[in-house]
Backbone as CSV, one residue per row, in Angstrom:
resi,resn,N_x,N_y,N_z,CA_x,CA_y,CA_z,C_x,C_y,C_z
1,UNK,16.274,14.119,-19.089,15.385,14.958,-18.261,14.028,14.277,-18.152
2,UNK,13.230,13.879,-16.490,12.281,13.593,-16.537,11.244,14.301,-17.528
3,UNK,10.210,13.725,-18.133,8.968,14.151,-18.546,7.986,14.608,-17.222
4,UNK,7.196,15.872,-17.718,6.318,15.944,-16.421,5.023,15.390,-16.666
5,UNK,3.912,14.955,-15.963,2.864,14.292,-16.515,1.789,15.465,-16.909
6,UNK,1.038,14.883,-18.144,0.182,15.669,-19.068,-0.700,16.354,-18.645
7,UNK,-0.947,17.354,-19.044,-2.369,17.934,-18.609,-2.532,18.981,-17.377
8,UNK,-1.626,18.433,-16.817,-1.992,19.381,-15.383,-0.786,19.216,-14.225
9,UNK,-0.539,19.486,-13.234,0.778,19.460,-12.348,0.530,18.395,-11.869
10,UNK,0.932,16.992,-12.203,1.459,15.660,-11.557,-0.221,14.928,-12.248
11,UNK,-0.329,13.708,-11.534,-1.071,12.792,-11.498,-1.441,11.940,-10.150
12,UNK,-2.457,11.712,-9.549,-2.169,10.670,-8.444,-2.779,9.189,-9.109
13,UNK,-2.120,8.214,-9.025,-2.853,6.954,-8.997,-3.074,6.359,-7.788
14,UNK,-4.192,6.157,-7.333,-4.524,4.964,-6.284,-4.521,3.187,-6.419
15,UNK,-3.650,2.864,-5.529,-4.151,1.386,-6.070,-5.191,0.775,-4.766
16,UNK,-6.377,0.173,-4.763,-7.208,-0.591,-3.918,-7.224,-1.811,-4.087
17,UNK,-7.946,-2.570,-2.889,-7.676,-3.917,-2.750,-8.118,-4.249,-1.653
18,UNK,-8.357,-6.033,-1.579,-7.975,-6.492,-0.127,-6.093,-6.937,0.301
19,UNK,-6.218,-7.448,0.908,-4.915,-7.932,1.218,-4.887,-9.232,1.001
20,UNK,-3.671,-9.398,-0.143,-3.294,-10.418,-0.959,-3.819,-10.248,-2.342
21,UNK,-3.918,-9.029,-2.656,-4.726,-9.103,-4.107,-3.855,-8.673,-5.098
22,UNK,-2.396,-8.521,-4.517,-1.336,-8.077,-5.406,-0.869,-6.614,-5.835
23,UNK,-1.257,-5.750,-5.208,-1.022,-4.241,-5.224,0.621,-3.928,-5.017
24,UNK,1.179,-4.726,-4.218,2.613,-4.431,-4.092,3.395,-4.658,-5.308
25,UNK,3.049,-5.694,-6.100,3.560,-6.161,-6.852,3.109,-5.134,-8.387
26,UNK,1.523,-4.882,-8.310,1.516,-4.268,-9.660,2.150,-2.695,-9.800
27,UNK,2.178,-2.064,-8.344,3.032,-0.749,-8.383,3.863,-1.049,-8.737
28,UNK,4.590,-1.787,-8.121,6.142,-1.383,-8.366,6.128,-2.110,-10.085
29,UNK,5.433,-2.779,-10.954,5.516,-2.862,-12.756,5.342,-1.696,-12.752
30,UNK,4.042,-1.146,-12.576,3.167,0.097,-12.987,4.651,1.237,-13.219
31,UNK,5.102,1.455,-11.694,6.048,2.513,-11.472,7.539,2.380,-12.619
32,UNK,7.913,1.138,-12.545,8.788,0.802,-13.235,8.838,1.357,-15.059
33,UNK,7.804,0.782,-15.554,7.042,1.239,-16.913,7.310,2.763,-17.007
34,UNK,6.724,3.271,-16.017,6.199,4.910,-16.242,7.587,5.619,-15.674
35,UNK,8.795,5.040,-15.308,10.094,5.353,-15.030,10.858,5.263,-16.677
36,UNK,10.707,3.825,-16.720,10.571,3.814,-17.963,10.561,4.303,-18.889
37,UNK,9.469,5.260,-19.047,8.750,6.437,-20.449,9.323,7.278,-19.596
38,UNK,9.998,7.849,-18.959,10.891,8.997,-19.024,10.277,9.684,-18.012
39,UNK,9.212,9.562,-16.792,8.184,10.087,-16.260,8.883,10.309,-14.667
40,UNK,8.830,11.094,-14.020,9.107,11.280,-12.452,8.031,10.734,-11.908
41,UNK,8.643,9.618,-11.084,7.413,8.804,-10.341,7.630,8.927,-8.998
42,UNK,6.766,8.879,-8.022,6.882,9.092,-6.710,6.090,7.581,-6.026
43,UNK,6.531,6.783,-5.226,5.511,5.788,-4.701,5.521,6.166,-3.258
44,UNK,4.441,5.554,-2.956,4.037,6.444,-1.389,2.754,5.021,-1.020
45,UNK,2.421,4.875,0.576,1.838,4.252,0.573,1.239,5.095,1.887
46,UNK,-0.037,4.237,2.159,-1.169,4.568,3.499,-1.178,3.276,4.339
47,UNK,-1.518,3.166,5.458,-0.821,4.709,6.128,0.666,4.460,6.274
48,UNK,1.527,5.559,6.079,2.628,5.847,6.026,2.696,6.785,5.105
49,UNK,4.572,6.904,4.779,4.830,8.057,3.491,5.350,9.086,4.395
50,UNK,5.196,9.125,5.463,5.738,10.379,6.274,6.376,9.488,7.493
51,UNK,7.350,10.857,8.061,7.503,9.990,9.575,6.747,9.260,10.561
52,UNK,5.540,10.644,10.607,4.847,10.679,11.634,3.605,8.999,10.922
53,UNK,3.476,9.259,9.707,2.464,8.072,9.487,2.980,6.772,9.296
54,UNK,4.175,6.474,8.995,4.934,5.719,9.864,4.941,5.240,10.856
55,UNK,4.988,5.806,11.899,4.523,5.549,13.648,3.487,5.520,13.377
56,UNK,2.068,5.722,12.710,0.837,5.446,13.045,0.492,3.993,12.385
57,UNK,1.185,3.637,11.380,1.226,2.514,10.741,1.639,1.514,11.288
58,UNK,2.728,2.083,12.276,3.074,0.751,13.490,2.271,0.367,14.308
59,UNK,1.508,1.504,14.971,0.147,0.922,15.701,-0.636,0.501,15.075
60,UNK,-1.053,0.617,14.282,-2.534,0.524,13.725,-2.405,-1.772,13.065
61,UNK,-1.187,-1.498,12.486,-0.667,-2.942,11.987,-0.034,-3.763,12.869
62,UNK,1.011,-3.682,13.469,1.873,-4.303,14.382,2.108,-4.127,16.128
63,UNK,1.883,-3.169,16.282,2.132,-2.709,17.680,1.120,-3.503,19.087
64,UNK,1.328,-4.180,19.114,0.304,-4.854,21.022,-0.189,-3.948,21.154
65,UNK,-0.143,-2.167,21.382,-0.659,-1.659,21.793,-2.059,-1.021,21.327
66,UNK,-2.364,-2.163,19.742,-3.580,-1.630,18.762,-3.998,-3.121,19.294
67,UNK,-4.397,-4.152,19.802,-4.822,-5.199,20.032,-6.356,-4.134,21.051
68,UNK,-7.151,-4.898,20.125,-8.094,-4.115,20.850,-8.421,-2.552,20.361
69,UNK,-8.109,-2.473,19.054,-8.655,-0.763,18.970,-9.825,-1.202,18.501
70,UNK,-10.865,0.186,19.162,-12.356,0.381,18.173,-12.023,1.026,17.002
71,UNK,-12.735,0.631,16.414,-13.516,1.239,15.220,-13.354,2.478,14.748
72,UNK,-13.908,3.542,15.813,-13.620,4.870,15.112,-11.934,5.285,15.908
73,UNK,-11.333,4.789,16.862,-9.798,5.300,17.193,-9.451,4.529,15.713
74,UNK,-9.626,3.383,14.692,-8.477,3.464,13.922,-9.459,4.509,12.694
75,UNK,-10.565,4.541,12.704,-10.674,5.379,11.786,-9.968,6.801,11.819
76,UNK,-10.190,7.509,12.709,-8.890,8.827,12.902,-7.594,8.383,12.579
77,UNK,-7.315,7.420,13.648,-5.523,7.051,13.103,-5.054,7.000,11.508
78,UNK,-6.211,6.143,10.933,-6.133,6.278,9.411,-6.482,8.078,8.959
79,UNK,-7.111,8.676,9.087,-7.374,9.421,8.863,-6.218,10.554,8.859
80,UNK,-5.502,10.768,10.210,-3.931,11.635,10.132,-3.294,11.161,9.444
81,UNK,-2.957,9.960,9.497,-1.577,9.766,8.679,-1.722,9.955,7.446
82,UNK,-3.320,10.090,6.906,-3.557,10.617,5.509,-3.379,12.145,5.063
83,UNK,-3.622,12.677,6.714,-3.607,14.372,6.367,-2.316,14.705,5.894
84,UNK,-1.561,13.967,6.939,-0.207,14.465,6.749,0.690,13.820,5.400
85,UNK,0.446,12.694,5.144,0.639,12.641,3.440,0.457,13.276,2.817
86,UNK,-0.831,13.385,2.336,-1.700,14.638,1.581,-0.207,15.884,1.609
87,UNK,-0.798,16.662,2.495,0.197,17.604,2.723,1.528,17.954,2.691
88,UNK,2.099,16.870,3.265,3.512,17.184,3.536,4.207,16.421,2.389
89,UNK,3.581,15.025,1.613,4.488,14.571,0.293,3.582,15.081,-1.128
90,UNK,2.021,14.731,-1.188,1.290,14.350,-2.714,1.404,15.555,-2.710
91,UNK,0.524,16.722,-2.174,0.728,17.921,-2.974,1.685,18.677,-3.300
92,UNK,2.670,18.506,-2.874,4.051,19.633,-3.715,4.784,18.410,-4.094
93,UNK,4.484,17.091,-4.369,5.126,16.837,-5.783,4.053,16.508,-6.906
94,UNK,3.256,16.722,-6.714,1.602,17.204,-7.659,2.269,18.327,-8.378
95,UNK,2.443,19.649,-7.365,2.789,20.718,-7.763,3.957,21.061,-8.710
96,UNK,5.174,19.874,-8.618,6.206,19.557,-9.071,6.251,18.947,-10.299
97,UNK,4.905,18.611,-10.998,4.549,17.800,-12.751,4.727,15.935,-11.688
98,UNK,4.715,15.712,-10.522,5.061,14.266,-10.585,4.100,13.283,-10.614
99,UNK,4.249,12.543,-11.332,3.224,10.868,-10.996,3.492,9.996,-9.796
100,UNK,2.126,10.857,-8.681,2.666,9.850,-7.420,1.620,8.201,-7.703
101,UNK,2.385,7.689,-7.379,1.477,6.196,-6.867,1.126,5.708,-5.813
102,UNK,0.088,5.457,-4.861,-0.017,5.767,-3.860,-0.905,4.094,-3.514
103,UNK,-0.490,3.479,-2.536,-0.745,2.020,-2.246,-2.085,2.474,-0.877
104,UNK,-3.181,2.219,-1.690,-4.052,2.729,-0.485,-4.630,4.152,-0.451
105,UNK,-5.472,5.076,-0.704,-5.657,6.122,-0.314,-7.466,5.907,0.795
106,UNK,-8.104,7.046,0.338,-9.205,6.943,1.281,-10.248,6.392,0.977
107,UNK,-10.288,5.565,0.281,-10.930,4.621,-0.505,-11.035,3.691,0.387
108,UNK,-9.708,3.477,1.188,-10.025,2.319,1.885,-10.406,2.206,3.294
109,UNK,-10.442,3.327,3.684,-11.052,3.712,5.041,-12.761,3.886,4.411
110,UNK,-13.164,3.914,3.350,-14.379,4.028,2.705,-15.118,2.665,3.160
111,UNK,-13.867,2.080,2.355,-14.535,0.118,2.822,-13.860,-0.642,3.524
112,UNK,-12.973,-0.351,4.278,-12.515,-1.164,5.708,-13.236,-0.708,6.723
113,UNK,-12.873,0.525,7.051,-13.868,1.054,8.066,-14.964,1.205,8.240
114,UNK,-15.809,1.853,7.254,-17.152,2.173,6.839,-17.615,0.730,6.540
115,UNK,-17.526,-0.193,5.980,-18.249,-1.287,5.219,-17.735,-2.919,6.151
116,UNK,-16.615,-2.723,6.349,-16.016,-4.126,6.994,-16.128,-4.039,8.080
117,UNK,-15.920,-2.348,9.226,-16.006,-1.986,10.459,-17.254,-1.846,10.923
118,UNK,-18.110,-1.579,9.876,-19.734,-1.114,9.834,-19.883,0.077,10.693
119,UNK,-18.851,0.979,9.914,-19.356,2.338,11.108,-20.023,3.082,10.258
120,UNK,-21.178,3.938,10.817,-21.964,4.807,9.963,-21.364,5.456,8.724
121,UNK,-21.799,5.775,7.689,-21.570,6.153,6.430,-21.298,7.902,6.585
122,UNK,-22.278,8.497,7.409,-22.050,10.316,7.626,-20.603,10.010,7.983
123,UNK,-19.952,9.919,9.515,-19.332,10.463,9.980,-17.898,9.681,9.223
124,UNK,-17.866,8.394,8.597,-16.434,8.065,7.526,-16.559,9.277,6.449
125,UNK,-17.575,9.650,5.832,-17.594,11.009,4.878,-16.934,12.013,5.498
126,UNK,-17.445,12.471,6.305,-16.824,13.669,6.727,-15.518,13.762,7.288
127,UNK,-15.241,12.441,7.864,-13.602,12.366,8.463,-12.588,12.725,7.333
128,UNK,-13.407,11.599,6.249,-12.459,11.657,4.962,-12.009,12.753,4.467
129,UNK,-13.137,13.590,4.346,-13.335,14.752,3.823,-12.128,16.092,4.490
130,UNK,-12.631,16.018,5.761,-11.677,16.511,6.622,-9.988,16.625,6.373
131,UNK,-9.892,15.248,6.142,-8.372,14.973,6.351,-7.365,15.419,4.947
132,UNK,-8.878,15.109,3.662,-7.886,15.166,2.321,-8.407,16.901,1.585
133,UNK,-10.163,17.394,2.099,-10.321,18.247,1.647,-10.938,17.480,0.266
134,UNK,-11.224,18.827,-0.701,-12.043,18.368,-1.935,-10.590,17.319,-2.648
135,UNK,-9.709,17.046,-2.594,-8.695,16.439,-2.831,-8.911,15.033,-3.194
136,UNK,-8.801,14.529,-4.378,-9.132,12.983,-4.866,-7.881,12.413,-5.949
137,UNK,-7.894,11.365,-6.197,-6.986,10.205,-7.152,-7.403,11.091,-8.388
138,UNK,-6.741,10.954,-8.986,-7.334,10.860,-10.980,-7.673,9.623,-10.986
139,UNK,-7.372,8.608,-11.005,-7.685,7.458,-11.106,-7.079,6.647,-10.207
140,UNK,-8.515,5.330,-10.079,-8.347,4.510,-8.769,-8.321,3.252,-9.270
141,UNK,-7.494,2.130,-9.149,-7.055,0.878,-9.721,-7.306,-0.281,-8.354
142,UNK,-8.404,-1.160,-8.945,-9.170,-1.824,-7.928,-8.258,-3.062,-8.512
143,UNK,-7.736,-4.151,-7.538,-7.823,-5.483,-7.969,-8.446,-6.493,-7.227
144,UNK,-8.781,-6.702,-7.340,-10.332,-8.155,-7.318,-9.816,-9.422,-7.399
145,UNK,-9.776,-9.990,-5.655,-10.015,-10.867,-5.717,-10.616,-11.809,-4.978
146,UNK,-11.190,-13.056,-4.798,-12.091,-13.369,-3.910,-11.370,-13.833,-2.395
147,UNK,-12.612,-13.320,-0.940,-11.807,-13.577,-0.082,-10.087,-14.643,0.277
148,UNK,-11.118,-15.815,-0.330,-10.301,-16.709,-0.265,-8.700,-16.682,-0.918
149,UNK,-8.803,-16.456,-1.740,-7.476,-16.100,-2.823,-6.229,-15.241,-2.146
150,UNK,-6.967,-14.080,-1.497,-6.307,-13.111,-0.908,-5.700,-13.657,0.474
151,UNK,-6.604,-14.792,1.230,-6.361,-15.072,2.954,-5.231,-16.059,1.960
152,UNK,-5.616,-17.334,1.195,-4.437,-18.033,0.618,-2.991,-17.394,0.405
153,UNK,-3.112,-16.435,-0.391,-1.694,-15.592,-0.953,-0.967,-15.155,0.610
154,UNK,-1.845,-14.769,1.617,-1.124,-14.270,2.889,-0.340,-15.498,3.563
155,UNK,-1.098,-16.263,3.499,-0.555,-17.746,4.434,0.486,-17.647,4.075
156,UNK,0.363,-17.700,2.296,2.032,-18.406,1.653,2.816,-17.725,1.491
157,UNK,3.023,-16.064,2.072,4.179,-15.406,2.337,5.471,-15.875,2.772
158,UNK,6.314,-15.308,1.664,7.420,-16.577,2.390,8.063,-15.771,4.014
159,UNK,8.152,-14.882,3.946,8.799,-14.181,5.729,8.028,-13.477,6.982
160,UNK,6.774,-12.513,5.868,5.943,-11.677,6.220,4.924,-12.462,7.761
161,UNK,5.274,-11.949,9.097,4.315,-12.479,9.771,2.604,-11.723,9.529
162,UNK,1.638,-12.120,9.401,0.351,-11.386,9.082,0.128,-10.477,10.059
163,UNK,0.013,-9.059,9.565,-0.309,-7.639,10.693,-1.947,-8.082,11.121
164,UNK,-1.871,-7.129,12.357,-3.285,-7.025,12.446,-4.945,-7.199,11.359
165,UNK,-4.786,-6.396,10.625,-5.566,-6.122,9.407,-5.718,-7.302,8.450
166,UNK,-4.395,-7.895,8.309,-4.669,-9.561,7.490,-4.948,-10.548,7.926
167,UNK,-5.102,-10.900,9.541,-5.713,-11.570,10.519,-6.641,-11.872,10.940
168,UNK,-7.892,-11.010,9.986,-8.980,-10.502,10.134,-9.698,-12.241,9.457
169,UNK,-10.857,-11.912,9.399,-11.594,-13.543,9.504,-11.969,-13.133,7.678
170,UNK,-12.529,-14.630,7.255,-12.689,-14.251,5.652,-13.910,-13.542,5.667
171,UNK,-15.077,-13.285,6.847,-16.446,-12.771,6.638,-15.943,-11.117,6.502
172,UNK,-15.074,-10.879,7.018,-14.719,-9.442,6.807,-14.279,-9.078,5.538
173,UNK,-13.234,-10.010,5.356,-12.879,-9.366,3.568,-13.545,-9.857,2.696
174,UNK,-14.553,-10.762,2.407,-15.879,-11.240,1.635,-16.707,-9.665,1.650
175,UNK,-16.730,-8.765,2.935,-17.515,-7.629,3.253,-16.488,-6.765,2.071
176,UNK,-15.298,-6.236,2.555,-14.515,-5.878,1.955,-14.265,-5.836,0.182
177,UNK,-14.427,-6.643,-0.330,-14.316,-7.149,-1.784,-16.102,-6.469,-1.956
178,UNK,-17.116,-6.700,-1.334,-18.176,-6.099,-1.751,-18.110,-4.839,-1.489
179,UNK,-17.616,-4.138,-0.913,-17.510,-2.577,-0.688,-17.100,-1.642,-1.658
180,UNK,-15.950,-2.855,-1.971,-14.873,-2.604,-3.074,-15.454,-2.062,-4.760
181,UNK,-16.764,-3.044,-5.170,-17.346,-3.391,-6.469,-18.219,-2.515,-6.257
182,UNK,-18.820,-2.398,-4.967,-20.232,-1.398,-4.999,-19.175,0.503,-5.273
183,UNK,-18.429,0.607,-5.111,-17.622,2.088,-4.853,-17.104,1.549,-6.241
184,UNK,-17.202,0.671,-7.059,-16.108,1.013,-8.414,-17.394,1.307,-9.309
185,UNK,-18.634,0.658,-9.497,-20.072,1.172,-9.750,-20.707,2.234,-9.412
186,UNK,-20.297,2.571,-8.233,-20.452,4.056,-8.197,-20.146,5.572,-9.186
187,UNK,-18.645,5.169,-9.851,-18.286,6.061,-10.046,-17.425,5.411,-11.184
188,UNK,-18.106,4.725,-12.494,-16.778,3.893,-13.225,-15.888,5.107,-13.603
189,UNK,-15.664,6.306,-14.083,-14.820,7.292,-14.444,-13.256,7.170,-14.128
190,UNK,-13.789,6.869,-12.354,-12.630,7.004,-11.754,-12.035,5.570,-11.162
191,UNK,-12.879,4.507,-10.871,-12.454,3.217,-10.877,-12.139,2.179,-11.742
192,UNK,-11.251,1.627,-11.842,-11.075,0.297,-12.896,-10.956,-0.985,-12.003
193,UNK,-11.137,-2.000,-12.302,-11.578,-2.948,-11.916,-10.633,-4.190,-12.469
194,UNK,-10.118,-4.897,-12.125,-8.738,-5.521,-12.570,-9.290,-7.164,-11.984
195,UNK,-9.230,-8.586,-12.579,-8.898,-9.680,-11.818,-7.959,-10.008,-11.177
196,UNK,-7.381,-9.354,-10.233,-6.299,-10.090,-9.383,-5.791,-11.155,-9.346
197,UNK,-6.772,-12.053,-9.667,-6.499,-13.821,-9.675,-5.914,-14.411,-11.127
198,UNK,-5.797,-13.024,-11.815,-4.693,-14.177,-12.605,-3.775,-13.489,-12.643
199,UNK,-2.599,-14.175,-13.964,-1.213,-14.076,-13.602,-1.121,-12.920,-13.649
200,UNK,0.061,-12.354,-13.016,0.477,-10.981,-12.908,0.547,-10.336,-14.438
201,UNK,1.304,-10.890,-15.169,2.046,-10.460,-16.426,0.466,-10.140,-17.208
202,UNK,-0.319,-10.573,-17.142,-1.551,-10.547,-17.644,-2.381,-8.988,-16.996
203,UNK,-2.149,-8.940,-15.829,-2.624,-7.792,-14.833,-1.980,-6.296,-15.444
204,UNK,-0.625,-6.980,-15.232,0.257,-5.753,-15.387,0.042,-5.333,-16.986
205,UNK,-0.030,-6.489,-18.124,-0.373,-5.438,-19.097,-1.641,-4.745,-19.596
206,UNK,-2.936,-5.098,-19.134,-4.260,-4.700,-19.277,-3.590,-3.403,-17.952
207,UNK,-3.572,-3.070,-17.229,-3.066,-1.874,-16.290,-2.176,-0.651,-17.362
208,UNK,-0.996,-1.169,-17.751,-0.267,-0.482,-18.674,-1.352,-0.079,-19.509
209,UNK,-2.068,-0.702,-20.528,-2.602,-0.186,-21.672,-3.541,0.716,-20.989
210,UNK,-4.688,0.142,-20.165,-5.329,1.727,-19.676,-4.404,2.823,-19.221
211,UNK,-3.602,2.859,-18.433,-3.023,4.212,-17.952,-2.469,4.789,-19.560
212,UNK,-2.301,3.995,-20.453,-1.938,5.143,-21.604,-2.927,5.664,-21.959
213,UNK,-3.830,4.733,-22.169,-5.100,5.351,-23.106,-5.838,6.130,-22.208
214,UNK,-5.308,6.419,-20.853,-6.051,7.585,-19.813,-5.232,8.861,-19.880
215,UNK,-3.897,8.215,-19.845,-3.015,9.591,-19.609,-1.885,10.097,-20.706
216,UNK,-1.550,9.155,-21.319,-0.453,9.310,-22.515,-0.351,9.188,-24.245
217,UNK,-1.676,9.055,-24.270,-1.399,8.104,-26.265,-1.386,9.059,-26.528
218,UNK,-1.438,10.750,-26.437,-1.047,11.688,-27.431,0.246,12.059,-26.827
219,UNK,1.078,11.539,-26.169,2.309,12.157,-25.763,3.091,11.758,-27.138
């Protein structure tokens, strides 16, 4: 029988990043581990996780028909496909004791949009706000790494053609990675701060040991 997670009905983890900083890779350890200890895990990513954010994830990443979006059309686009996550998967398996893991939350419309897009700071607040409500991560898992590292790791994908968003020039995710450090200083409680740039096995176990000593050493 799954374990339900401690303390309260479920857990959310966020993972943040630029692209190429290894988030795909440390969920699915992270998730694995906490499957592992006997735990109901849920992984979910932004945008997507639903049908409908699904189709918004196709435009927003792949679709010709996002060539050319402004600024605030993908900030909304990001913004639904978050409502409807929120809603329709994290909270009733929150409600359910589950540990969702979630690749992306609004963190990153915080500093893609707001900081890399340079759109005013009020109206990304309030969109955010809008879409998730007083609704936040328990904890948010940053990995860090420098532009360069991240545009490198994309090149050398072995199949993956680069979406929209990883196409982007290195002055943007240099912006990005600073958005990133200034929002984990903001608020260390809820951010951790990880080197991306080294080996995984190294990542993945400094990750493991905090999430116990956050959520489990008295289990």
């Amino acid at each position: 029988m799954s374990k339900e997670a401690p303390e309260r009905n479920g857990l959310l983890i966020s993972f943040e990043g630029s692209e190429g900083s290894g988030k795909t890779t440390q969920i699915s350890l992270l998730s694995d581990k906490l499957e592992d200890a006997g735990y109901d895990v849920v992984v979910t990513r932004e945008p997507g996780g639903t049908e409908l954010g699904e189709e918004i994830r196709h435009l927003l990443k792949h679709s010709k028909s996002g060539n050319g979006m402004v600024p605030e059309a993908e900030l909304l686009l990001f913004a639904a496909a978050r409502a409807q996550l929120v809603r329709e998967k994290i909270l009733p398996a929150l409600d359910e004791g589950k540990i969702i893991i979630c690749d992306r939350f609004l963190d990153s419309t915080t500093v893609y949009q707001g900081v890399g897009r340079q759109l005013s700071k009020e109206p990304v607040t309030v969109i955010n706000r809008f879409a998730v409500g007083d609704f936040m991560p328990d904890w948010t898992i940053i990995l860090d790494v420098p532009a360069e590292v991240g545009i490198e790791r994309i090149r050398h994908r072995a199949s993956d053609i680069p979406d929209r968003m990883e196409s982007e020039n290195i002055e943007f995710y240099r912006a990005v990675r600073e958005g990133y450090l200034l929002l984990a200083k903001s608020l260390p409680d809820r951010y951790s701060v990880y080197d991306g740039a080294q080996p995984k096995e190294l990542v993945e176990d400094e990750i493991w040991e905090e999430t116990q000593e956050r959520f489990f050493r008295n289990d």
